[in-house]
C-alpha angles and dihedrals in degrees: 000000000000093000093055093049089043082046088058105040084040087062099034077061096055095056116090108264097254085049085061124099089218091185091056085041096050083050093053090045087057093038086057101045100044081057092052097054120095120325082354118156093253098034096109099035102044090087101085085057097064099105095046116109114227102115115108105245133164126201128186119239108238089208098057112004100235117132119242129200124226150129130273148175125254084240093053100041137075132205095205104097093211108066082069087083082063093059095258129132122263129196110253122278101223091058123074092262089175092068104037097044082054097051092038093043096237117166127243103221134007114268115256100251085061093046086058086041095055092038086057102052085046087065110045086048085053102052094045086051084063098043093045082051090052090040094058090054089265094203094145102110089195088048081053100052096036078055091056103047095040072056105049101036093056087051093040083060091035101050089039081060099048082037080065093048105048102115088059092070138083135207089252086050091056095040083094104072098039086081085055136111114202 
């Protein structure tokens, strides 16, 4: 039944990744989802698993850019690779996210409320980044410029990214950052 395989994939994700046996888990992750398709045997009662986490994902770490492995839920992740430069989690490339983003219902991109949202925290990170700099008698000219560039190099990805997705948004979704300063 459907709760004993979540069970098992549930408890593979809680090992650390090195614990897990990834080629039994990749077999439970097709066996899932061939059961999910149409008219498959877990079709009607996946939904309540929509918020656990058991699908490979990798998300970049805005800090520092390195790319970091975990597990997330259909409803936290995203199969669209470049959302990653947002932060967001992404399915893992080396899987056919195609196909398991279809049969778990994972979206392909963040909504646009949650793109705003997220554009929104960036900057205000950023901007504190930069006061905390001049607070702490930011002289370092290197330190400057290694702070702009950090900066500019992490908007020049993200607004790439929200430049890709124009045509999803709407004049009230953008209402929002008209009262902003940037």
């Amino acid at each position: 039944p459907l709760s004993s395989v979540m069970g098992f994939m549930e408890g593979e994700c809680k090992k650390k990744e090195g614990d897990r046996d990834e080629k039994v888990y990749g077999s439970a992750l097709d066996y899932l989802t061939q059961q999910l398709g149409p008219h498959g045997l877990y079709e009607k009662d996946f939904s309540r698993y929509k918020s656990v986490k058991f699908l490979p994902c990798i998300r970049q770490n805005l800090e520092t850019g390195d790319v970091i492995k975990e597990m997330q839920s259909p409803a936290a992740c995203y199969y669209n690779p470049s959302s990653i430069v947002m932060g967001f989690s992404t399915l893992d490339p080396q899987l056919d996210t195609l196909h398991i983003a279809t049969r778990t219902k994972c979206s392909k991109d963040p909504s646009c409320h949650i793109l705003i949202k997220r554009l929104i925290q960036l900057v205000d990170i950023s901007k504190a980044k930069v006061d905390h700099f001049e607070k702490a008698g930011g002289s370092d000219d290197n330190e400057r410029q290694k702070l702009k560039e950090k900066i500019l190099t992490l908007f020049e990805a993200v607004f790439s990214y929200l430049a890709s997705r124009t045509s999803d948004f709407v004049k009230r979704d953008l209402a929002v950052l008209t009262k902003m300063a940037f």
